[in-house]
TISEZA-121268 format. One line per field, with one value per atom (N, C-alpha, C, CB): x, y, z; atom name; residue in three letters. Coordinates in Angstrom, 3 decimals, m for minus. Glycine has a CB too. Layout:
REM residues N
east <- [X; ...]
north <- [Y; ...]
up <- [Z; ...]
site <- [CA; ...]
code <- [ALA; ...]
END
This chain:
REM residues 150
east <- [m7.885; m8.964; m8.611; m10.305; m8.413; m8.051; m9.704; m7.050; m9.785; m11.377; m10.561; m13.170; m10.970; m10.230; m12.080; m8.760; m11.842; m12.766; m13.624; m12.043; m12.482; m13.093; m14.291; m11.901; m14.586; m15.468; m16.796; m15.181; m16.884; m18.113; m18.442; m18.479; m19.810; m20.525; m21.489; m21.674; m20.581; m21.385; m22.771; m20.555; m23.677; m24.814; m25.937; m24.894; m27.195; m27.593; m29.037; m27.167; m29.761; m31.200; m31.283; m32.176; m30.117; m30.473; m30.323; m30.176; m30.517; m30.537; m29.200; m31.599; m28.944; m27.559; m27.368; m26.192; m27.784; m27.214; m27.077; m28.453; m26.839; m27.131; m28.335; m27.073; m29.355; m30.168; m31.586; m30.358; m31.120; m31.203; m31.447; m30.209; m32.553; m32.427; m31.472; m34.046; m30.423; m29.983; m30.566; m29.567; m32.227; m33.059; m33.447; m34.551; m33.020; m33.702; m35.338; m33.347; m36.369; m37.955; m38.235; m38.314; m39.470; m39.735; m40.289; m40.548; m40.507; m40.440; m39.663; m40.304; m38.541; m37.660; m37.208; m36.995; m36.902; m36.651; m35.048; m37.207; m34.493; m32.725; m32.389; m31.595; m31.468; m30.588; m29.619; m31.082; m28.730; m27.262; m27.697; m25.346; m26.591; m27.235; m25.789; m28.512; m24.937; m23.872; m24.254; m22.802; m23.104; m22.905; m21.792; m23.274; m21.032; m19.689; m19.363; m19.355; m19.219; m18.792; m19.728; m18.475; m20.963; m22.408; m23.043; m22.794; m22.491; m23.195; m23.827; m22.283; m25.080; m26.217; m26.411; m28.189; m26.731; m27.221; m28.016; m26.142; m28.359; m28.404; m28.961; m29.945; m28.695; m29.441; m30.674; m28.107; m31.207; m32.377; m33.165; m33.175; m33.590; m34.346; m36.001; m34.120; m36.307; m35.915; m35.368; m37.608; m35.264; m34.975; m33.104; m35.458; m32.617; m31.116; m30.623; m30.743; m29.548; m29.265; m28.099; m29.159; m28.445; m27.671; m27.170; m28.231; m26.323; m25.319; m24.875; m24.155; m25.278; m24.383; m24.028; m25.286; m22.718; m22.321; m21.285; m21.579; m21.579; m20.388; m19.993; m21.261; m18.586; m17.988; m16.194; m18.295; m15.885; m14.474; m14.050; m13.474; m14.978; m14.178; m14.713; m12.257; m15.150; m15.229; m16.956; m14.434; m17.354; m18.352; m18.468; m18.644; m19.028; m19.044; m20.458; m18.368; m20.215; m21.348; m20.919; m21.184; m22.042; m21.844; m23.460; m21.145; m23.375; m24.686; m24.374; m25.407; m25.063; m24.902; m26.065; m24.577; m26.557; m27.570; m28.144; m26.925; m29.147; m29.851; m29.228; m31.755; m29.374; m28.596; m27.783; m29.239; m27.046; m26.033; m24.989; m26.514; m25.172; m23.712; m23.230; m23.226; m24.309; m23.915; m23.562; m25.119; m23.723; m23.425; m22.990; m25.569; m22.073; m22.267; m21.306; m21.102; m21.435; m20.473; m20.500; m20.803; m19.407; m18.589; m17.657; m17.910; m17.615; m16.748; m16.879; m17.048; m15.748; m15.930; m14.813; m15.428; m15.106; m14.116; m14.300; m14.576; m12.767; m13.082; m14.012; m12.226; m14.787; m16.151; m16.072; m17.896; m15.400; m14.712; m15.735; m14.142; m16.146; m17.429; m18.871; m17.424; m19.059; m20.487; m21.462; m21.070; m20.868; m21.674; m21.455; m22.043; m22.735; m22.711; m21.242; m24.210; m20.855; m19.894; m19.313; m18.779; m18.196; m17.417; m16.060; m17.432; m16.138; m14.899; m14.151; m15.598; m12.964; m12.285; m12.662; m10.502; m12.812; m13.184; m11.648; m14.241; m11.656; m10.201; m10.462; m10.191; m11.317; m11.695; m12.814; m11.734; m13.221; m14.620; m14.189; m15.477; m14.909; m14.698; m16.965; m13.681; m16.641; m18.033; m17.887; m18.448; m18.343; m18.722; m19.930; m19.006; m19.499; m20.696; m20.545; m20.949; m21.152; m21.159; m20.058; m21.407; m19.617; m18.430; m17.035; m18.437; m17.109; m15.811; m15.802; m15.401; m14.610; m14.487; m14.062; m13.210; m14.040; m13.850; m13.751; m15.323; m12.132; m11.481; m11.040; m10.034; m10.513; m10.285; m9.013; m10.400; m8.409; m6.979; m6.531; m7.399; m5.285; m4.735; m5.186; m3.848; m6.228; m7.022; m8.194; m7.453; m8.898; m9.629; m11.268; m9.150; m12.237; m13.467; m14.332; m14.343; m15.036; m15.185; m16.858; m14.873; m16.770; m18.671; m19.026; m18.959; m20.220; m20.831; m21.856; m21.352; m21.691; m22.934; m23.782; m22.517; m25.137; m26.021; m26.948; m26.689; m27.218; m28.042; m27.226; m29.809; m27.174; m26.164; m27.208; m24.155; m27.942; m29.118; m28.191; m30.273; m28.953; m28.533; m28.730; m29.079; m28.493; m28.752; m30.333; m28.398; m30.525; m31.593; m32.638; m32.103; m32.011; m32.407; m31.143; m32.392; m31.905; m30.681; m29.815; m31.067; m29.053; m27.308; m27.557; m25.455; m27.799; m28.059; m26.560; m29.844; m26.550; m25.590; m25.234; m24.789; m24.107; m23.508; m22.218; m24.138; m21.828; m20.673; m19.686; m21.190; m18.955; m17.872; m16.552; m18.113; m15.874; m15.112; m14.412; m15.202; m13.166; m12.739; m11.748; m12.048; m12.708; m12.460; m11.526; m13.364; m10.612; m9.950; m10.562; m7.980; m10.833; m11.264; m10.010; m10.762; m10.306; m9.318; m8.335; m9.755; m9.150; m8.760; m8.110; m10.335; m8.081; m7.507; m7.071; m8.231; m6.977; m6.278; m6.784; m4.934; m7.983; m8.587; m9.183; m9.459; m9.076; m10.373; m11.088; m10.374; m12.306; m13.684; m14.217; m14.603; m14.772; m15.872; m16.736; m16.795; m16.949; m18.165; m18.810; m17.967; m19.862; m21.140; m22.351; m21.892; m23.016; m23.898; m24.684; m22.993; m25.892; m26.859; m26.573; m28.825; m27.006; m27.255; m28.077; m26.403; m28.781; m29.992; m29.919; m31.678; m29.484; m29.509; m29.671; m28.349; m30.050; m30.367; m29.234; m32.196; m28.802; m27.467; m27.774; m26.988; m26.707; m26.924; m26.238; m26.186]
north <- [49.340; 49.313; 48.313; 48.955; 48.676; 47.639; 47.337; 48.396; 45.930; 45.550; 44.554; 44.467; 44.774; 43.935; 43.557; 45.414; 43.006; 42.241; 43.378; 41.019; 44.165; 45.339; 46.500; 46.152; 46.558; 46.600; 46.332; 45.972; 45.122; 44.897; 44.865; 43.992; 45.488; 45.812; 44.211; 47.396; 43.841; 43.008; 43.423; 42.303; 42.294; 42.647; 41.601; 43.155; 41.072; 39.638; 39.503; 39.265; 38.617; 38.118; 37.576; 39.069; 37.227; 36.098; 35.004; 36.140; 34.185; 33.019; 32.102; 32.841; 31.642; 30.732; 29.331; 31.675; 28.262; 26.629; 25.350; 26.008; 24.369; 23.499; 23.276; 23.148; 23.079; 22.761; 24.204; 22.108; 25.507; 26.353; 25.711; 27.110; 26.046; 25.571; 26.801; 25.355; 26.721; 27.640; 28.993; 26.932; 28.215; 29.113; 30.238; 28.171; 31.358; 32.720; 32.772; 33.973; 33.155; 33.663; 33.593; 35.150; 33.371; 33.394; 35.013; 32.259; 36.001; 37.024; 38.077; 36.825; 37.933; 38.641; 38.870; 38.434; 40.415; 41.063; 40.966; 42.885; 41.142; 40.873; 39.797; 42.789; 39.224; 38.169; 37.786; 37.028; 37.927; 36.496; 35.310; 36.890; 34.111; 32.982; 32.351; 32.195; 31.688; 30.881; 29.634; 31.644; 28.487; 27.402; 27.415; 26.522; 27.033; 26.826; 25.403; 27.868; 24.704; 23.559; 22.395; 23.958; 22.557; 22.722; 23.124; 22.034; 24.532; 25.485; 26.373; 26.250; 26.327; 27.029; 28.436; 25.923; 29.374; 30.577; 31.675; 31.130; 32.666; 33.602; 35.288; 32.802; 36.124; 37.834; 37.809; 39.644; 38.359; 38.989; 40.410; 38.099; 40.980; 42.136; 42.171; 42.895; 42.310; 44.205; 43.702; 45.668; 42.672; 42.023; 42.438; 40.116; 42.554; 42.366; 43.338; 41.097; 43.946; 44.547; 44.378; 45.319; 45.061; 44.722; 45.765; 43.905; 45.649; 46.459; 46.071; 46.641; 47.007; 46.243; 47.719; 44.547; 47.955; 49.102; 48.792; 49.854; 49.672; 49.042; 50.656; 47.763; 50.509; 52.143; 52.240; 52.878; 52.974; 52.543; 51.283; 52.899; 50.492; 48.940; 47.938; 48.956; 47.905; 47.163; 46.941; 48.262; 45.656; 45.424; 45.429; 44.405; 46.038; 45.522; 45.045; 46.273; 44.139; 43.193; 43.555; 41.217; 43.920; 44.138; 43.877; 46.002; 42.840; 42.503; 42.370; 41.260; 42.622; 42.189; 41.790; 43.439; 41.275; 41.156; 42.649; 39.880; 42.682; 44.030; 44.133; 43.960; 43.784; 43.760; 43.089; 43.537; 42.860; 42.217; 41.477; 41.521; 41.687; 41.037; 39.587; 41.093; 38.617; 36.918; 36.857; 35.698; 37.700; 36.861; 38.580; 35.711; 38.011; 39.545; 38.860; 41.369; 39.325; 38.739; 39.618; 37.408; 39.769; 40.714; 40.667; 41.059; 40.818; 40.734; 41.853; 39.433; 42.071; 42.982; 41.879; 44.873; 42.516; 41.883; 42.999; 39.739; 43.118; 43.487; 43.032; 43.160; 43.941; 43.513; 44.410; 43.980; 44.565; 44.994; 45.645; 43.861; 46.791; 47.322; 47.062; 46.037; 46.540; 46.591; 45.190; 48.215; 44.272; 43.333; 42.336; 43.230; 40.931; 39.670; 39.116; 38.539; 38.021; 37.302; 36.577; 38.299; 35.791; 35.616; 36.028; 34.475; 36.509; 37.397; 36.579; 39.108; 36.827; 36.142; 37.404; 35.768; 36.893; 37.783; 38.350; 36.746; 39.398; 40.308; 40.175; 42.437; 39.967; 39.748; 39.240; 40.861; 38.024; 37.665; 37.080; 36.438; 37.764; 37.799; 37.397; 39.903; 36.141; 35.698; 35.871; 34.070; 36.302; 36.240; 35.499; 37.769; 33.991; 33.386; 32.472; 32.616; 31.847; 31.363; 31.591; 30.537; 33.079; 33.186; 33.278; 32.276; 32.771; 32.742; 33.563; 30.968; 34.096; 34.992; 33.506; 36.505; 33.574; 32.725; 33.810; 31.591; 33.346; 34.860; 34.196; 35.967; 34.776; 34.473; 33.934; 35.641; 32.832; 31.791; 32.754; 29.657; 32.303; 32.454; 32.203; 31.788; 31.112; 31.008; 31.883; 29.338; 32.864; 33.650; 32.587; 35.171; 33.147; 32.311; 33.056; 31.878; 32.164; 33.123; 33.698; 32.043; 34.766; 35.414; 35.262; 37.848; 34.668; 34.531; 35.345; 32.892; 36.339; 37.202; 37.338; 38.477; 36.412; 36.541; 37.660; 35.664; 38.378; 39.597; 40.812; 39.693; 41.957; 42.925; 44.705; 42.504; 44.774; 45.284; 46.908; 44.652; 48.252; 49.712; 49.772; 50.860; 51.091; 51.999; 51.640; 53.738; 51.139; 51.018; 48.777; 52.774; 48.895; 47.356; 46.473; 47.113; 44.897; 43.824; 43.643; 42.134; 43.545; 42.526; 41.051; 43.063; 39.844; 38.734; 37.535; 38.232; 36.541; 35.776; 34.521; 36.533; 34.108; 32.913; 32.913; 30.995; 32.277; 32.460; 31.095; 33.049; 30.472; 29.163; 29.152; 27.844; 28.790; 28.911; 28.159; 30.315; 28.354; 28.317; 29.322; 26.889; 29.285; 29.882; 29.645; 29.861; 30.243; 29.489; 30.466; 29.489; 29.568; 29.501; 31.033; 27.358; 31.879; 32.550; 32.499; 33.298; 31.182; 31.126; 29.630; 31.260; 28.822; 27.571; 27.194; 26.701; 27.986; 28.086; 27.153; 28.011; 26.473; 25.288; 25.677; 24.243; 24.387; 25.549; 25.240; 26.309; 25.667; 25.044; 25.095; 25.591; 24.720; 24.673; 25.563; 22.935; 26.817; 27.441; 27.658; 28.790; 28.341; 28.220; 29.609; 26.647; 29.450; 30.791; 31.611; 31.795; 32.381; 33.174; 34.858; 32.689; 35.664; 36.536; 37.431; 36.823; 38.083; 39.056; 40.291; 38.385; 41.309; 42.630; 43.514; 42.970; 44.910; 45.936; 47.074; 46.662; 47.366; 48.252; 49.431; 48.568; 50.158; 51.555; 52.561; 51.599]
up <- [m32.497; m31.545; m30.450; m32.231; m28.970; m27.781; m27.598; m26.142; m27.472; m26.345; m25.407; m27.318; m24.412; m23.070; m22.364; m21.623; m21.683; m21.086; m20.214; m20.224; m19.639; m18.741; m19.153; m18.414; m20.885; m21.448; m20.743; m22.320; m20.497; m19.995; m18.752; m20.363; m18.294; m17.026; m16.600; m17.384; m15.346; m14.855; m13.993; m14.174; m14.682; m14.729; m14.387; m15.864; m14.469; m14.062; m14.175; m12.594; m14.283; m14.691; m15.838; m14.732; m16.456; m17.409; m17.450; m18.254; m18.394; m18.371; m18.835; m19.026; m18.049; m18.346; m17.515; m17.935; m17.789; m17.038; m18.014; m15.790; m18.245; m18.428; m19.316; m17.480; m18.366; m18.686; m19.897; m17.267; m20.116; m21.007; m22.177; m21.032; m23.129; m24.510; m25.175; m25.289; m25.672; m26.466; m27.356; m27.094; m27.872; m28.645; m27.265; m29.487; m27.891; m27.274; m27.072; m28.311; m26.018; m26.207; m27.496; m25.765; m28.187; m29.213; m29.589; m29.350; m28.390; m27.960; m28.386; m27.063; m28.217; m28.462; m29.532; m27.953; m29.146; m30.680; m30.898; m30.814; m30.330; m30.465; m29.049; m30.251; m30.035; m29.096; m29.520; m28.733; m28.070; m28.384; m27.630; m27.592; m28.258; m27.724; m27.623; m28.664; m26.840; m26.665; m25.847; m26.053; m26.553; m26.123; m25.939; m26.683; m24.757; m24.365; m23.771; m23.389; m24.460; m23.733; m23.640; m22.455; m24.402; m23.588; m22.558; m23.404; m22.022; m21.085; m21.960; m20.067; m21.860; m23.156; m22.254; m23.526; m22.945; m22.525; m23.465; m22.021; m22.901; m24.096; m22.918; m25.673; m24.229; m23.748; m24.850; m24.117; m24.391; m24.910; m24.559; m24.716; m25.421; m25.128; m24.762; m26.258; m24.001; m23.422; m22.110; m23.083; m21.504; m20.271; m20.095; m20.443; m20.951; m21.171; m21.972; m21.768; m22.103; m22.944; m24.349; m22.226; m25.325; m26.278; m27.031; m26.981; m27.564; m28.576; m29.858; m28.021; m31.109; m31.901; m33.106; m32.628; m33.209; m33.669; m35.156; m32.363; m36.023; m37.256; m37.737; m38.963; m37.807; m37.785; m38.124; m35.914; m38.771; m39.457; m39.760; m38.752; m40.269; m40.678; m39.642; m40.519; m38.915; m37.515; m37.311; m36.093; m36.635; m36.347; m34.794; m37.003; m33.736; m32.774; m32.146; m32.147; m31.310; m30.476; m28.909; m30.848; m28.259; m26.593; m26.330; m25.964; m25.170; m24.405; m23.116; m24.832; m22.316; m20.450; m20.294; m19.144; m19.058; m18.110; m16.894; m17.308; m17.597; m17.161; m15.644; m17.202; m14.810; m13.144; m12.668; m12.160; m11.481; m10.869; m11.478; m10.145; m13.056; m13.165; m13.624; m11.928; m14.257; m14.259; m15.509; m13.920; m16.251; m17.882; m18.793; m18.827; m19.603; m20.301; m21.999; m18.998; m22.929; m24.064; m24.966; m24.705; m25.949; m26.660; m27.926; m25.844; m28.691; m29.935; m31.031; m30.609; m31.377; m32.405; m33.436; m31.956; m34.951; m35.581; m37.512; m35.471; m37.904; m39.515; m40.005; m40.448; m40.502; m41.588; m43.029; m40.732; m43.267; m44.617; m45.167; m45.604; m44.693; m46.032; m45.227; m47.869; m44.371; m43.978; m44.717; m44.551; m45.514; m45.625; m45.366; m46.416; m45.698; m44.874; m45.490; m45.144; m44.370; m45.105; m43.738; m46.100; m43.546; m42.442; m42.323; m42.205; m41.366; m40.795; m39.391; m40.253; m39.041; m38.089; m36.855; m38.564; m35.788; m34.598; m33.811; m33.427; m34.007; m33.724; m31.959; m34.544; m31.463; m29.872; m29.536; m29.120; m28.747; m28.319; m26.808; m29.460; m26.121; m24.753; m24.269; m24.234; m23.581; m22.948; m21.432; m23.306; m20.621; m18.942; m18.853; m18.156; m17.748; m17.823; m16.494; m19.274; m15.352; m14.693; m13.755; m15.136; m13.467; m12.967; m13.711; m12.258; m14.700; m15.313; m17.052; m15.342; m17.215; m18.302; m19.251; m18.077; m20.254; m21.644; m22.952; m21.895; m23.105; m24.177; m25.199; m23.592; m26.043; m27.458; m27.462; m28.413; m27.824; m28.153; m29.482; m28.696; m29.736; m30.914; m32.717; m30.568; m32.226; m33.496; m32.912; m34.058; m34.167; m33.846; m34.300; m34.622; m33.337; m33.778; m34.709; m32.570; m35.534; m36.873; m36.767; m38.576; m37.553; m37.078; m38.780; m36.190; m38.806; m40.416; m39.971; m41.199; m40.508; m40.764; m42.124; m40.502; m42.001; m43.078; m43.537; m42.937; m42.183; m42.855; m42.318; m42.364; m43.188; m42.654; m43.219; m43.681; m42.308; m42.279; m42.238; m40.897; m42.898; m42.137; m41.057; m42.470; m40.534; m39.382; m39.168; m39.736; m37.550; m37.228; m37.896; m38.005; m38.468; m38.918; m38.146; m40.927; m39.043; m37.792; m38.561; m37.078; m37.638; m38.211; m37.815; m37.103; m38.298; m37.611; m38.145; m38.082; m37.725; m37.796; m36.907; m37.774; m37.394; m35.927; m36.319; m35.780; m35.192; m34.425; m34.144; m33.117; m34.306; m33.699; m33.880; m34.256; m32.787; m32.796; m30.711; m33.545; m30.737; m29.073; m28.685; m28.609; m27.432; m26.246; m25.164; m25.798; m24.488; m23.416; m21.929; m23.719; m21.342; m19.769; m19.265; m18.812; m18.617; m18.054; m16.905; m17.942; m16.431; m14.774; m14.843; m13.477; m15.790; m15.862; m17.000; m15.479; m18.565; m19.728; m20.447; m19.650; m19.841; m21.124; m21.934; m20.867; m23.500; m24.241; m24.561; m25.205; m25.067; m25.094; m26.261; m24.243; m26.980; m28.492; m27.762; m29.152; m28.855; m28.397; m29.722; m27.500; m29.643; m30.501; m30.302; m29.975; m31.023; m30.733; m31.811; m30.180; m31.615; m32.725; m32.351; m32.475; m33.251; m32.891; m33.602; m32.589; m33.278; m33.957; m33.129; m33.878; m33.638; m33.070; m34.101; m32.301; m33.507; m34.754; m34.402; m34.765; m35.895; m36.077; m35.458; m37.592; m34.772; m33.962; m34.894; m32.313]
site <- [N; CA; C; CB; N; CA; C; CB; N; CA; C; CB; N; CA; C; CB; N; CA; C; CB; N; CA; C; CB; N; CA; C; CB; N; CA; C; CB; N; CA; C; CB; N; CA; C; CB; N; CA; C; CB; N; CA; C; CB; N; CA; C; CB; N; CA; C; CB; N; CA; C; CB; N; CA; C; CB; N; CA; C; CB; N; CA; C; CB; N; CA; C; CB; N; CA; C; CB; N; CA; C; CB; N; CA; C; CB; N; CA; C; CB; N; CA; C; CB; N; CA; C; CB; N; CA; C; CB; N; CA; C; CB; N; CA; C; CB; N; CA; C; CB; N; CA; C; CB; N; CA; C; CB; N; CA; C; CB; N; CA; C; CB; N; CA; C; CB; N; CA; C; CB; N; CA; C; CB; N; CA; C; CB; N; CA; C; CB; N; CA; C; CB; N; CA; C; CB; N; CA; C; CB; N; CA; C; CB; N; CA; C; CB; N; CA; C; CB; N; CA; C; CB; N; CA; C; CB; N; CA; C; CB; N; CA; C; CB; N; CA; C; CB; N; CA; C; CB; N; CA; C; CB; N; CA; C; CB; N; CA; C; CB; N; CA; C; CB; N; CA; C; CB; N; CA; C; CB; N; CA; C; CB; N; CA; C; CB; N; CA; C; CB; N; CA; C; CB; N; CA; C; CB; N; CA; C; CB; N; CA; C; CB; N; CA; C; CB; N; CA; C; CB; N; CA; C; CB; N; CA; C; CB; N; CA; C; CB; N; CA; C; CB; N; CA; C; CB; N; CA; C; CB; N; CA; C; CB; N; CA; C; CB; N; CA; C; CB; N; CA; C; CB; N; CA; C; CB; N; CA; C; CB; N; CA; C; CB; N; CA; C; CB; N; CA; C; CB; N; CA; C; CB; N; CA; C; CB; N; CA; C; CB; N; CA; C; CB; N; CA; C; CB; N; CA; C; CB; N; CA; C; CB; N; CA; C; CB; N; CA; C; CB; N; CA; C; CB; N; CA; C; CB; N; CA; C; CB; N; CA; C; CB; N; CA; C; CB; N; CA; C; CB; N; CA; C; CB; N; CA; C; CB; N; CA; C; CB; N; CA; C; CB; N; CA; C; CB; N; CA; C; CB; N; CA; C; CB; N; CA; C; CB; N; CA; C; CB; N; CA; C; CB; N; CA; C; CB; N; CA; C; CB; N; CA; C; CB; N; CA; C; CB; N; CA; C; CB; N; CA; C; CB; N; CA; C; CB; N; CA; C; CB; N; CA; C; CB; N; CA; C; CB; N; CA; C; CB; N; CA; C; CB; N; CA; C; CB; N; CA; C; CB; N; CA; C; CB; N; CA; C; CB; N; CA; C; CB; N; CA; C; CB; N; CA; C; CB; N; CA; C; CB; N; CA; C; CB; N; CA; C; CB; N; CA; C; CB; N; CA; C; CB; N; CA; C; CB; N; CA; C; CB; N; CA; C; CB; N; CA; C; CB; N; CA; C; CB; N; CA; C; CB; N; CA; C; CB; N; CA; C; CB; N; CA; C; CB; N; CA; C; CB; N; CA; C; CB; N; CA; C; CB; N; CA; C; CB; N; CA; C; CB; N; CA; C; CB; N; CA; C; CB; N; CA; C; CB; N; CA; C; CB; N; CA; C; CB; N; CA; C; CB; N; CA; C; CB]
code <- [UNK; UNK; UNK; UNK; UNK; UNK; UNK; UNK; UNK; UNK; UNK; UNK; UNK; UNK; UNK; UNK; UNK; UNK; UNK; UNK; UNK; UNK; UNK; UNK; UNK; UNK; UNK; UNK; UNK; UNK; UNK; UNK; UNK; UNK; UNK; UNK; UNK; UNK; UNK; UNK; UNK; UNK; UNK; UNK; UNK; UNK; UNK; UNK; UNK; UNK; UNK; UNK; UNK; UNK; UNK; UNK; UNK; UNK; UNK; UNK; UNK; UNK; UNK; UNK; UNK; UNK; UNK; UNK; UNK; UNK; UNK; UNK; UNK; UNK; UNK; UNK; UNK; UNK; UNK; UNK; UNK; UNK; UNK; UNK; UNK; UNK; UNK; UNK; UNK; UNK; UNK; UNK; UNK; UNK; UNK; UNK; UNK; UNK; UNK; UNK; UNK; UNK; UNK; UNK; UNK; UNK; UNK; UNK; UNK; UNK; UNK; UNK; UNK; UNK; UNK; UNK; UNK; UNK; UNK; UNK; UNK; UNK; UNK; UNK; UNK; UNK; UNK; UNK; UNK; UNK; UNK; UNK; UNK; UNK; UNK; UNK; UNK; UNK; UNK; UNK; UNK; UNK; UNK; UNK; UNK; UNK; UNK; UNK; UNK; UNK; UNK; UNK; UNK; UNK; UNK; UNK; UNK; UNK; UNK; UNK; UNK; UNK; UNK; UNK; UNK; UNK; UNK; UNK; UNK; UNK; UNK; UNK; UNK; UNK; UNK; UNK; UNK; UNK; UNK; UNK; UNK; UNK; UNK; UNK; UNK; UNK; UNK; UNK; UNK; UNK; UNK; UNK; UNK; UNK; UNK; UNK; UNK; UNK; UNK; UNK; UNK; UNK; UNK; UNK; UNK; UNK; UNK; UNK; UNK; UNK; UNK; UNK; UNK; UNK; UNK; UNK; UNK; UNK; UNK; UNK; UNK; UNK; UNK; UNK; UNK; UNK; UNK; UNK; UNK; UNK; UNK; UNK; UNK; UNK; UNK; UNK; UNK; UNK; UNK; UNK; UNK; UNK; UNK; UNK; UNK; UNK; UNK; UNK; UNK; UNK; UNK; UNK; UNK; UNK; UNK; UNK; UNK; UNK; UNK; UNK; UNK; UNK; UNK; UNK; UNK; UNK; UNK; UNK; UNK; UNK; UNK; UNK; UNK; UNK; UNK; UNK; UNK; UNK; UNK; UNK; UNK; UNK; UNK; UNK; UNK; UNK; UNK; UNK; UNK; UNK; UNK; UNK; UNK; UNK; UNK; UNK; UNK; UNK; UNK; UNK; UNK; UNK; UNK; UNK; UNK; UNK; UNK; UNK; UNK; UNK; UNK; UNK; UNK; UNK; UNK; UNK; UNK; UNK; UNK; UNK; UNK; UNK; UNK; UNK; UNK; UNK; UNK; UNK; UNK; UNK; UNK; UNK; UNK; UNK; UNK; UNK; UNK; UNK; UNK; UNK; UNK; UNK; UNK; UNK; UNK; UNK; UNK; UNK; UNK; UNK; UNK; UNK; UNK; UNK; UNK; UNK; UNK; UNK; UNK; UNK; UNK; UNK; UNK; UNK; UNK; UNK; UNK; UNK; UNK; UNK; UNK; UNK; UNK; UNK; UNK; UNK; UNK; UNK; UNK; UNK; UNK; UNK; UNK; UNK; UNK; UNK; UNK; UNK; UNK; UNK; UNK; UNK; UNK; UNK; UNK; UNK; UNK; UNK; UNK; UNK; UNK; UNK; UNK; UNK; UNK; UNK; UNK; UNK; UNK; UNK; UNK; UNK; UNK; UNK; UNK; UNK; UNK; UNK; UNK; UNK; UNK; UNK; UNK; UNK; UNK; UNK; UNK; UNK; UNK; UNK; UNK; UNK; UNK; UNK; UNK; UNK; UNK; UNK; UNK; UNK; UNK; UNK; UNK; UNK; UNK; UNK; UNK; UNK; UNK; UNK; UNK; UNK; UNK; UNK; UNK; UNK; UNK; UNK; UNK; UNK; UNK; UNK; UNK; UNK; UNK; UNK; UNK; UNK; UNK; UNK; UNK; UNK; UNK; UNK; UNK; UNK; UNK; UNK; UNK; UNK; UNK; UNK; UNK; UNK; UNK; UNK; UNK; UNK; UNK; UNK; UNK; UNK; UNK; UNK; UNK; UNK; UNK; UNK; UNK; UNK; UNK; UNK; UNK; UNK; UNK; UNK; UNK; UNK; UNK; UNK; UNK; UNK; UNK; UNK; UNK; UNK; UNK; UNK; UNK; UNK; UNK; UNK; UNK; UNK; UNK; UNK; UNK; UNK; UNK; UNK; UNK; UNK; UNK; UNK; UNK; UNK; UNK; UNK; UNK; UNK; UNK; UNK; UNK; UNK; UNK; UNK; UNK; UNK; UNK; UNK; UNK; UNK; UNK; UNK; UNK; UNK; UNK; UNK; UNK; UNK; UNK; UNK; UNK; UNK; UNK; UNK; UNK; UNK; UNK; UNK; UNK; UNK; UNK; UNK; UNK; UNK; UNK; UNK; UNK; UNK; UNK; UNK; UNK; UNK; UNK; UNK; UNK; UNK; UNK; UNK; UNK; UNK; UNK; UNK; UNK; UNK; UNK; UNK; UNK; UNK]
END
């Protein structure tokens, strides 16, 4: 399975700075949530969109920002069978303040605690680093996620 960054549709109206509490709306029914560096962000629904698909062996995660494009993040990784556990992320690609942040040679790991069927959530977190695309540094990143399986 290739995921390249080009995957994702830039898109925009969410929330991403500094000053962001990491926790998603108390609202919302699915969310990702990243910390990069301490640049906090997150997607949420219905404002944002989300993805989360599990199919020959593979888990995947895809979210953007409903319009123009500011934030979008992505990973798929082996999930051996469909249940919770932690797995190493075979690709995690974040778009956020302008800049892409992709996956280094050490892969960042996804603990998935609830691993719901078709139509229920997959929820979990995420750590691991990232390297900057445009200047090769790398960053501690961090992050939640609650989405329902497609």
């Amino acid at each position: 399975m290739v995921f390249t960054a080009s995957l994702f549709i830039k898109a925009g109206c969410s929330k991403s700075s500094d000053d962001v509490d990491v926790a998603p709306p108390s609202n919302a029914d699915q969310y990702v949530t990243w910390n990069i560096n301490g640049n906090k962000g997150y997607l949420a629904t219905p404002s944002d969109s989300l993805y989360l698909n599990t199919d020959y062996g593979f888990t995947l995660l895809l979210g953007n920002t409903a319009y123009n494009a500011t934030n979008s993040i992505g990973f798929y990784a082996s999930t051996s069978g469909a249940a919770a556990g932690t797995f190493p992320a075979n690709s995690m690609v974040i778009y956020t303040n302008n800049k892409y942040y992709v996956s280094t040679a050490t892969a960042p790991q996804i603990s998935i605690s609830t691993f719901g069927t078709t139509g229920q959530y997959v929820s979990g977190t995420y750590t691991g680093v990232l390297k900057d695309s445009t200047s090769t540094s790398t960053y501690p990143i961090s992050g939640t996620f609650k989405v329902k399986r497609r």
